[in-house]
Residue, then its C-alpha position, 0 to 999 in steps of 0.5 A: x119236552x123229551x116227555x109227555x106232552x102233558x106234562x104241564x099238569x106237573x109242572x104248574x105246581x112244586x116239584x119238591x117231595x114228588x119222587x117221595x111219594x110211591x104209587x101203586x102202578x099195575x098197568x106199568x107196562x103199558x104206561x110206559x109204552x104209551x109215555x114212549x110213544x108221547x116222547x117221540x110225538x112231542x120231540x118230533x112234532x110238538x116241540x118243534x112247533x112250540x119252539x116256532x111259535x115262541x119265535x115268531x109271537x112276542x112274549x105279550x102276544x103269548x100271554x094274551x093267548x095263554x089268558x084267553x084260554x085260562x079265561x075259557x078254562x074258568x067256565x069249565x071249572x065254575x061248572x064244576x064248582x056248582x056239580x061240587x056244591x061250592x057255590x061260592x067258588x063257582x059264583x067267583x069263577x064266573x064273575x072272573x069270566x064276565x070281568x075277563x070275557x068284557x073288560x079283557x076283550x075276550x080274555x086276552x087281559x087276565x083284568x079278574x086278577x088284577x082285580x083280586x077275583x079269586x080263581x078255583x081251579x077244579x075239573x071233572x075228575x076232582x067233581x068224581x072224587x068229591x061224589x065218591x068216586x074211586x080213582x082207580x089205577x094210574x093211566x099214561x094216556x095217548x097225547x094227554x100224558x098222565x091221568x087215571x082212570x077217574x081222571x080219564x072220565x073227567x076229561x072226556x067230560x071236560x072236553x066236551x063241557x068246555x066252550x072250546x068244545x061247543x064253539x063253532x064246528x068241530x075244524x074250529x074247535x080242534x084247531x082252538x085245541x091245538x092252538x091251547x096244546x102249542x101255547x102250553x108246550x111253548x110255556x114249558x121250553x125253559x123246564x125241558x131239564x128240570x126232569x132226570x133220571x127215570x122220567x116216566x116214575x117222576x112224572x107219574x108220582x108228581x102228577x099223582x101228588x099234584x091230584x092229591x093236592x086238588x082233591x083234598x084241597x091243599x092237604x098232602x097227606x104222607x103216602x097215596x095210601x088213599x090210592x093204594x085203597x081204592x085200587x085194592x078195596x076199589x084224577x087232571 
């Protein structure tokens, strides 16, 4: 899309209400220099290649990559689960895994949700929070799009926790990355228009609202006063 590349992590939850939401933003200037210069790189080079990939796999060929890596996202965050203390949400992340990984060859078929296994959806960034972490201020990161300082650590860490960074040499493991970064960006084609006016504050409070949401496990509360609290006193 005309935006950042990583602006799947938006668009995976509900958009209504996020301009509502004001966030304090000091490294402005160099966020948006950085969402530029994500705009040029996706509408130049990623896009481009996403719409190829959706053109030459079938649609059921793309859900089946898009589960596989879905399947390897679950270890990741089963890992987080138990550094968080829910347990019970990292034993179900792995039974979604096990089920997934044999009886979904590999994950290619999402079997763990047909069979009503709950997924938890966390990261490292979230596990930070949960330890009393501050977030810190917003961060537009290279590639990756929005994040936040707290959040930049828990990528880092999830990146090298994740099997996709434990698997073969590094050639396979940023070739699985790229696969992971097209399959995602061809999923989001159609939501191209979905983003107007001034794009780089849209995606910074949705991304900022759908933190919330994962941090304090649904609740929205009115503002980011939260936010506005670490930054002054004091996630993906």
């Amino acid at each position: 899309m005309r935006n950042s590349l990583f602006a799947w992590v938006l668009l995976t939850t509900s958009f209504v209400g996020a301009s509502a939401y004001a966030t304090e933003d000091p490294l402005e200037g160099f966020n948006r220099a950085i969402y530029g210069f994500n705009n040029g790189a996706d509408k130049y080079v990623v896009r481009p290649i996403a719409v190829g990939y959706e053109a030459v796999l079938p649609t059921p060929a793309r859900m089946g990559v898009n589960n596989f890596f879905r399947n390897l996202i679950d270890v990741n965050a089963a890992l987080n689960a138990f550094l968080q203390g829910r347990f019970t949400y990292g034993a179900n992340n792995l039974g979604r895994v096990a089920v997934n990984s044999t009886l979904g060859f590999f994950g290619v078929f999402d079997v763990a949700s047909h069979m009503e296994i709950p997924q938890y959806q966390t990261d490292f960034g979230h596990t930070l929070a949960t330890w009393g972490v501050a977030q810190g201020p917003f961060v537009m990161l290279p590639f990756l799009g929005p994040s936040t300082l707290r959040g930049t650590a828990g990528t880092l860490f999830d990146a090298y926790a994740s099997p996709t960074g434990q698997i073969g040499g590094r050639d396979a493991q940023w070739g699985l990355r790229a696969i992971s970064l097209v399959d995602i960006r061809a999923a989001l084609l159609g939501a191209d228009e979905l983003l107007s006016g001034d794009q780089y504050i849209f995606l910074r409070d949705a991304y900022m609202q759908r933190r919330e949401l994962l941090t304090n496990d649904g609740a929205v509360s009115d503002d980011f006063s939260e936010f506005d609290e670490d930054w002054e006193g004091d996630d993906l």
